[in-house]
C-alpha positions in Angstrom: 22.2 19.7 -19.9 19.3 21.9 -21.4 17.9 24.5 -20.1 14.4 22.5 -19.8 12.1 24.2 -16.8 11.1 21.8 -14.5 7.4 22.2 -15.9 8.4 21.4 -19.2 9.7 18.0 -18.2 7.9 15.0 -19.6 7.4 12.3 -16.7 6.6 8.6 -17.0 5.2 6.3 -14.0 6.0 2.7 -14.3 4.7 -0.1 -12.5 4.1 -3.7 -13.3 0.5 -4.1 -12.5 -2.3 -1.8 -12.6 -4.6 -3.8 -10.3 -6.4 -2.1 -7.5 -3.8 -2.1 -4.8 -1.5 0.6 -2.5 1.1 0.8 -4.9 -1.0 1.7 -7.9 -3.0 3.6 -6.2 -0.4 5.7 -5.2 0.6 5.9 -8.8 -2.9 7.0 -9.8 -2.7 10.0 -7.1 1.0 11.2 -8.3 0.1 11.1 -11.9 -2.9 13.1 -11.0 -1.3 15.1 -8.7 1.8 16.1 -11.0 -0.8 16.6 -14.0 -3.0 18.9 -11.6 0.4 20.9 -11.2 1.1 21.6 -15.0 3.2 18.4 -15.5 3.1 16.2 -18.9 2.5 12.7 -16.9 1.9 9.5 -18.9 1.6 5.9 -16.9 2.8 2.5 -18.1 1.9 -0.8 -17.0 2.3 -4.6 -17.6 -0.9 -6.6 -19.0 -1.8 -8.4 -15.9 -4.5 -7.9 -13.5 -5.1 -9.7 -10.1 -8.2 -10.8 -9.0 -8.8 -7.6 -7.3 -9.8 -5.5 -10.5 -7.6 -2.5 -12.2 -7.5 0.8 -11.7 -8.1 1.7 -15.4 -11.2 3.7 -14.8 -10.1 5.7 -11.9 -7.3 6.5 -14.4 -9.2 7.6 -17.3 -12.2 9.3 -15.0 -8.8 11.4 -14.0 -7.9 12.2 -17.5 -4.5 10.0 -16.9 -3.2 8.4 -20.1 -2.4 5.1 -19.3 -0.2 2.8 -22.0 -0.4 -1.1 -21.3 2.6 -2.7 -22.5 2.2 -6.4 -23.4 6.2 -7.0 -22.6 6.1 -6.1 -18.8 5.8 -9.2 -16.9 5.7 -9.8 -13.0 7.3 -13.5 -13.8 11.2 -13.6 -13.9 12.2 -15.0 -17.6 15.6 -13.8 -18.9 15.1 -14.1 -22.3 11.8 -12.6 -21.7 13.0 -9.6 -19.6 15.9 -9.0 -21.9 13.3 -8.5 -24.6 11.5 -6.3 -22.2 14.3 -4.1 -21.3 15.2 -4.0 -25.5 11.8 -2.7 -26.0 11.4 -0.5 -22.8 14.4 1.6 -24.4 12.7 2.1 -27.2 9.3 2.9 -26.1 11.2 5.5 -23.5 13.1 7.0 -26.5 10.2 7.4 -28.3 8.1 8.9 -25.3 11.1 11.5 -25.2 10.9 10.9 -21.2 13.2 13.0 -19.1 12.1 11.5 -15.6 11.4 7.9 -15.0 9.9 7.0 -11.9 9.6 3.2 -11.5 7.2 1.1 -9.1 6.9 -2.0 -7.8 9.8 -5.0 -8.1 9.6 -5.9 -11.5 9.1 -2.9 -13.1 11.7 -1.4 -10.9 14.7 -4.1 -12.4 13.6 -3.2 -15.7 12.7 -0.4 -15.8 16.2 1.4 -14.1 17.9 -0.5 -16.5 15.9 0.6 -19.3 15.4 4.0 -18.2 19.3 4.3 -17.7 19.9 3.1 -21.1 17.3 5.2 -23.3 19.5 8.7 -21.9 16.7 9.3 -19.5 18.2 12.4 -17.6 16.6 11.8 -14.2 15.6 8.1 -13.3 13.8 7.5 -9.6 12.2 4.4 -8.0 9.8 3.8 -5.6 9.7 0.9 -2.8 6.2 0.3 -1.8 7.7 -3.2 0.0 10.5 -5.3 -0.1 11.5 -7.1 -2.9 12.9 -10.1 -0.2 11.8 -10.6 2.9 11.8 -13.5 6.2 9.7 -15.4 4.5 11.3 -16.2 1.1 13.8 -19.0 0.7 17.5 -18.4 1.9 18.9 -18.5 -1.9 15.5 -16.6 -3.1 15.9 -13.8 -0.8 19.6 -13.3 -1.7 19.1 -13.2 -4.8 16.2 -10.3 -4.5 19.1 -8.5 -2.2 21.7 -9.3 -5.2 19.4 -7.7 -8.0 18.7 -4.7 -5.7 22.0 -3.9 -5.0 22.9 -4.1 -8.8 19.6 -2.0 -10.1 20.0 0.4 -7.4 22.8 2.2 -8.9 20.6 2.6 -12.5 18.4 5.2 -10.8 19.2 8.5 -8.8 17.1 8.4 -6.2 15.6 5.9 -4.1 11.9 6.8 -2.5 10.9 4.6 0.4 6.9 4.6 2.1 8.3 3.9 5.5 11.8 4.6 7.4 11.7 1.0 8.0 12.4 0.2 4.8 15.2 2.8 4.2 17.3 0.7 7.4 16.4 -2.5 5.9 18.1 -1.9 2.6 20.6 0.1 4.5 21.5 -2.8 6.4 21.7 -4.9 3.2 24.5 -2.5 1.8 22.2 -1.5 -0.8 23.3 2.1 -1.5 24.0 5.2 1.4 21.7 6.9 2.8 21.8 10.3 1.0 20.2 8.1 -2.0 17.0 7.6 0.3 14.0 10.0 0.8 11.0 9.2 2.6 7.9 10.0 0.5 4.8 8.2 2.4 2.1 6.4 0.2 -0.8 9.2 0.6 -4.0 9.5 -0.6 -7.1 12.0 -0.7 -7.7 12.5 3.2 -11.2 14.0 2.7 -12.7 11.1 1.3 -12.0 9.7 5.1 -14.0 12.1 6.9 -16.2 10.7 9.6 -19.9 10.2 8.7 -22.4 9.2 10.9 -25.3 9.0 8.5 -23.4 6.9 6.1 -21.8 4.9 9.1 -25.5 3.9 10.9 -27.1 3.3 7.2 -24.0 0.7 6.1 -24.2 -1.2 9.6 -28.0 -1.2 9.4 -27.7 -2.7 5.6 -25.3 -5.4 7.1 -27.6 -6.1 9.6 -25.0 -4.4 12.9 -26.9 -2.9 15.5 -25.3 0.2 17.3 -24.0 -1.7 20.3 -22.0 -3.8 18.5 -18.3 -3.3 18.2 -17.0 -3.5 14.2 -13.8 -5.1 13.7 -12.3 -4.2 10.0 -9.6 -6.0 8.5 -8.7 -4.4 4.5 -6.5 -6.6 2.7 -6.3 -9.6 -0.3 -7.3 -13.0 1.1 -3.7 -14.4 0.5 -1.7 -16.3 3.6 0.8 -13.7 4.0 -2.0 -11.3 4.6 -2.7 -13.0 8.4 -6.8 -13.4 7.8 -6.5 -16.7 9.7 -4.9 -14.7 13.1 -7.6 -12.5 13.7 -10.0 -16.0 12.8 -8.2 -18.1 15.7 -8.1 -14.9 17.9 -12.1 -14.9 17.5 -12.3 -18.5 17.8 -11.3 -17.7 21.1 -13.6 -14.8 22.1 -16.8 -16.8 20.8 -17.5 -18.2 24.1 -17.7 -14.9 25.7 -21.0 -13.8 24.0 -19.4 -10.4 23.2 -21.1 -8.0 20.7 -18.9 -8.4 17.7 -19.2 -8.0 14.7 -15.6 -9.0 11.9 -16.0 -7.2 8.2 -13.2 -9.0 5.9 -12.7 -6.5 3.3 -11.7 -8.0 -0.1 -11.1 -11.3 -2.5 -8.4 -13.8 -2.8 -7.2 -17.2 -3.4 -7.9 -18.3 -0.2 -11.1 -17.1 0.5 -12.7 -20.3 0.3 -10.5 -22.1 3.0 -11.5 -19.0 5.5 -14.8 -19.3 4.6 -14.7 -22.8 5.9 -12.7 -22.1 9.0 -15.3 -19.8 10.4 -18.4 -22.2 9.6 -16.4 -25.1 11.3 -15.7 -22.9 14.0 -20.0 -21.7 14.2 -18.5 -18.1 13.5 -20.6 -17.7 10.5 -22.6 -15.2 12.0 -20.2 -12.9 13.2 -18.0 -12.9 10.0 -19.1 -11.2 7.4 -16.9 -11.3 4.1 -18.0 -8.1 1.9 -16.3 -9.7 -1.3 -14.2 -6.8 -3.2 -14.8 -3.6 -2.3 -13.9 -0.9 -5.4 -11.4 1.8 -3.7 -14.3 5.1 -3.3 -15.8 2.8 -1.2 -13.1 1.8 1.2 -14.0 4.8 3.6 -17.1 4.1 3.5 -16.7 0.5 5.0 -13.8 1.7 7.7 -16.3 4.4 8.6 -18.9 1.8 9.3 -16.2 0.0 11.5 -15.2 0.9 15.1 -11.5 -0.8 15.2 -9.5 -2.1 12.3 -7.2 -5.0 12.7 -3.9 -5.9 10.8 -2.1 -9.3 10.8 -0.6 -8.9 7.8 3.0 -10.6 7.7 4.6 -8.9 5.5 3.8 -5.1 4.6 6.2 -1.7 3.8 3.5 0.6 5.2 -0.3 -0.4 4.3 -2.3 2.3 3.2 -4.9 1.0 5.7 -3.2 1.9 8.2 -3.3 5.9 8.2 -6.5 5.5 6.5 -7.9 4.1 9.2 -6.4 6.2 11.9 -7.4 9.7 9.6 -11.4 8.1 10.3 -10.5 8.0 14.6 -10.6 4.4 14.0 -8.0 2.2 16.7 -5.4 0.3 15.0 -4.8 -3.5 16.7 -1.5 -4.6 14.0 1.0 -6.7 14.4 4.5 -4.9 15.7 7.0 -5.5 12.2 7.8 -3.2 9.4 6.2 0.4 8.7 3.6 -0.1 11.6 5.1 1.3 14.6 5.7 4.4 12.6 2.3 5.2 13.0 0.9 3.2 15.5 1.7 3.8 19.0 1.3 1.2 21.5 -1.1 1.9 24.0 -1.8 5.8 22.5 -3.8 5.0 19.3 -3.8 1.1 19.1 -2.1 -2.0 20.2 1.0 -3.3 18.6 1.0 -7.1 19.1 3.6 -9.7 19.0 3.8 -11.3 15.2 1.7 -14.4 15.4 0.5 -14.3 18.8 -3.4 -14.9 18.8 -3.7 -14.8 22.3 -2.4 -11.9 22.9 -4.4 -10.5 19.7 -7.6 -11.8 21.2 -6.9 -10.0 25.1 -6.4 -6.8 23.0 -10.0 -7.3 21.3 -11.5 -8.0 24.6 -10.0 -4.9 25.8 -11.4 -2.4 23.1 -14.9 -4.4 23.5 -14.9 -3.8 27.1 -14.0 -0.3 26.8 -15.8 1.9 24.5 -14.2 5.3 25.8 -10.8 4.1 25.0 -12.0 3.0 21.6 -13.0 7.0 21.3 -9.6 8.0 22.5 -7.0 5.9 20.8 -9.4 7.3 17.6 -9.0 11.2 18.4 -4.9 10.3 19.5 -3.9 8.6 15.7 -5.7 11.7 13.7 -3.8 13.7 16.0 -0.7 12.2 16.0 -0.4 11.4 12.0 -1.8 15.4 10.9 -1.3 15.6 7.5 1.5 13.4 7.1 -0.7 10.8 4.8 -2.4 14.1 2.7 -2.2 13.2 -1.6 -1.0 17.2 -1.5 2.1 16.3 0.4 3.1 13.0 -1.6 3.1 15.2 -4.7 4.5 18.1 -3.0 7.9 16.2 -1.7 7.7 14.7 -5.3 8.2 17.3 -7.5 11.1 18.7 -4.9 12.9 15.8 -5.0 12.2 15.9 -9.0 13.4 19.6 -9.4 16.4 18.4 -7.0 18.0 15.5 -9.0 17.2 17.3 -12.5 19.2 20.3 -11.4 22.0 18.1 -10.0 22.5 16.9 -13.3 22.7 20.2 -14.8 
C-alpha cells in the first residue's frame, strides 16, 4: 500500500436519494464535516427525489460537490443494477477514490460491490435502518437478510446509528461484531438552542396561546410513520376540553386520508398540519412545541429524537428499535407499548396535567444525551475509524 497520508485521501459519499431526510442529512454534515477537516469529499446520488424536496442547496451553500448519477435507482431491476454496478466501477475508477462510504439500502448493494471491484482500498457503509424488518413479507424480508449477508463482506467496516441495529444484524448472522462501530446520526446542536422569543412569536403566528400544551410529531405522512396513533390517541382526549394544541410536521402520500380523519373526528381545530418544513427550520418548530411524540413503526434511530431532547423537549415514542437508547422511561419521556393508543393517550393526559414534569423530563434528556448527538463527534469517530481501516490495509 502507498504511503498516502490520511489527508491526502480522496473520499466519496454514496447514497441513493438526496431528498431531505436523516440519512442524507447526515451525509450533508460528514461531507461538510470531513471537507472542514482538509479532506477531498465528493457526494453521489441517484436521480430521484421524494416528495419531501432535496438537499441540493444545503449542499452547494456548503461548497459540497454533489454528482447525480442517472444509473442509481432505489427499484430492484437486475439487469438494471448490473448496469449500475458496470458503471459505478467506472465512475469510481475514474474519481481515483480511495474510501467509499455507502448509504442507504440500495446504494449500499451496489455500491460495496462496486466499490470492491474498482480497487477501492478502504470501502465502509452506513446503516441508517434496516433493510428488512417485521413488517415486510416472510420471503421479502429474507431475501433483504440474504443480500446483506452477501454485500456485507464487500466493505470493511460496518457503521450502525443505534446499538439496536448492530444486535439485530448480529442476530441475523450478518458478520461479527468487531465489523460494527457505532457512529450516531448527529447534527449541528446549536441550531437547537432554546429560544423564547422565536418560540412565543411561532405559537402566536399559529394562533397557540401560552397555556396551551404543543404536541410535535416530525416525520413523512406515510403509514409506517404511525400519524394515525397519536390521531386515535387524541380522538380520545377531545372530550376532556384539554388545552392542546398537535403540529404534524411534514408531507406525504397520505396526508389527505389524515386530513379527513381529524375533520370526521371535529379535531380540525386542534391539528394543525404545517405542510413541509425545509430542515433550518425544524428547530424552530420543535422549539415552538412543548412535547414531541413518536409513533413511528419502524425507525433505526430518528434524528428527531435527540433533536428534540437537545431543545428540553419530552419525548412520548413508542418502545422498539433505537428509542430506548435515548429515551428513558419515566426520566425524560414515556416509552409506550407499540400500537397501544390508550396507553399513548394516558401519557398525554399526564404531561398536560403536569407542567413541572414537562420542565423536568426536558432538563433530564439534555442531560442525559451531552454531546453524544454533536455533528463534531459524527465526523470525529469518522475519520478514526477511516485512519483505522486504511492503515489496516497497509
Amino acid at each position: 500500500m502507498d504511503e498516502k497520508s490520511i489527508k491526502d485521501l480522496k473520499i466519496l459519499e454514496l447514497i441513493t436519494l438526496f431528498s431531505i431526510g436523516g440519512a442524507t442529512e447526515t451525509v450533508v454534515s460528514l461531507a461538510a464535516g470531513l471537507k472542514s477537516e482538509g479532506f477531498r469529499v465528493d457526494i453521489a446520488t441517484g436521480p430521484n427525489i421524494a416528495s419531501e424536496g432535496s438537499m441540493y442547496e444545503e449542499a452547494a451553500n456548503l461548497g459540497l460537490n454533489v454528482f447525480t448519477l442517472p444509473y442509481v435507482k432505489r427499484e430492484i431491476k437486475i439487469i438494471q443494477d448490473l448496469v449500475c454496478i458496470y458503471k459505478l466501477i467506472r465512475f469510481i475508477r475514474q474519481g481515483n477514490y480511495d474510501i467509499v462510504h455507502t448509504h442507504s439500502s440500495k446504494a449500499g448493494v451496489v455500491g460495496r460491490i462496486a466499490a470492491r471491484l474498482a480497487g477501492a482500498k478502504v470501502v465502509v457503509h452506513t446503516v441508517h435502518g434496516l433493510p428488512f424488518h417485521r413488517y415486510q413479507k416472510p420471503l421479502v424480508k429474507y431475501f433483504f437478510i440474504f443480500v446483506e449477508k452477501i454485500t456485507s463482506h464487500f466493505c470493511d467496516g460496518l457503521v450502525a446509528v443505534s446499538s439496536t441495529i448492530i444486535e439485530t444484524m448480529l442476530g441475523y448472522g450478518i458478520r461479527k461484531r468487531e465489523h460494527y462501530h457505532l457512529i450516531r446520526s448527529a447534527f449541528d446542536t446549536e441550531s437547537f438552542t432554546p429560544d423564547e422569543r422565536e418560540r412565543k412569536d411561532l405559537r402566536s403566528s399559529l394562533g397557540i396561546y401560552d397555556d396551551t400544551l404543543v404536541l410535535a410529531k416530525a416525520a413523512r405522512l406515510s403509514p409506517l410513520k404511525g400519524h394515525r396513533y397519536l390521531l386515535e390517541a387524541l380522538s380520545i382526549l377531545r372530550s376532556e376540553n384539554l388545552k392542546l394544541k398537535t403540529l404534524l410536521i411534514g408531507n406525504g402520500e397520505i396526508e389527505s386520508e389524515l386530513k379527513q380523519y381529524v375533520d370526521e373526528n371535529g379535531m380540525h381545530d386542534s391539528v394543525i398540519f404545517t405542510g413541509l418544513i425545509s430542515p433550518e427550520k425544524i428547530p424552530s418548530y420543535l422549539n415552538a412545541s412543548d412535547v414531541l411524540v413518536h409513533t413511528s413503526l419502524l425507525e433505526g434511530l430518528a434524528r428527531v429524537l435527540p433533536q428534540a431532547i437537545v431543545l428540553e423537549k419530552p419525548v412520548i415514542v413508542f418502545n422498539l428499535d433505537g428509542a430506548p437508547e435515548v429515551v428513558k422511561d419515566g426520566v425524560n419521556g414515556f416509552l409506550i407499548e407499540p400500537e397501544n393508543v390508550a396507553q399513548l393517550a394516558s401519557r398525554i393526559r399526564e404531561l398536560v396535567a403536569d407542567r413541572d414534569k414537562v420542565k423536568r423530563f426536558g432538563k433530564a434528556g439534555k442531560e442525559m444525551i451531552g454531546g453524544m448527538f454533536d455533528d463534531a463527534t459524527m465526523v470525529d469517530q469518522t475519520i478514526r475509524l477511516y485512519k483505522e481501516l486504511w492503515e489496516a490495509k497497509r
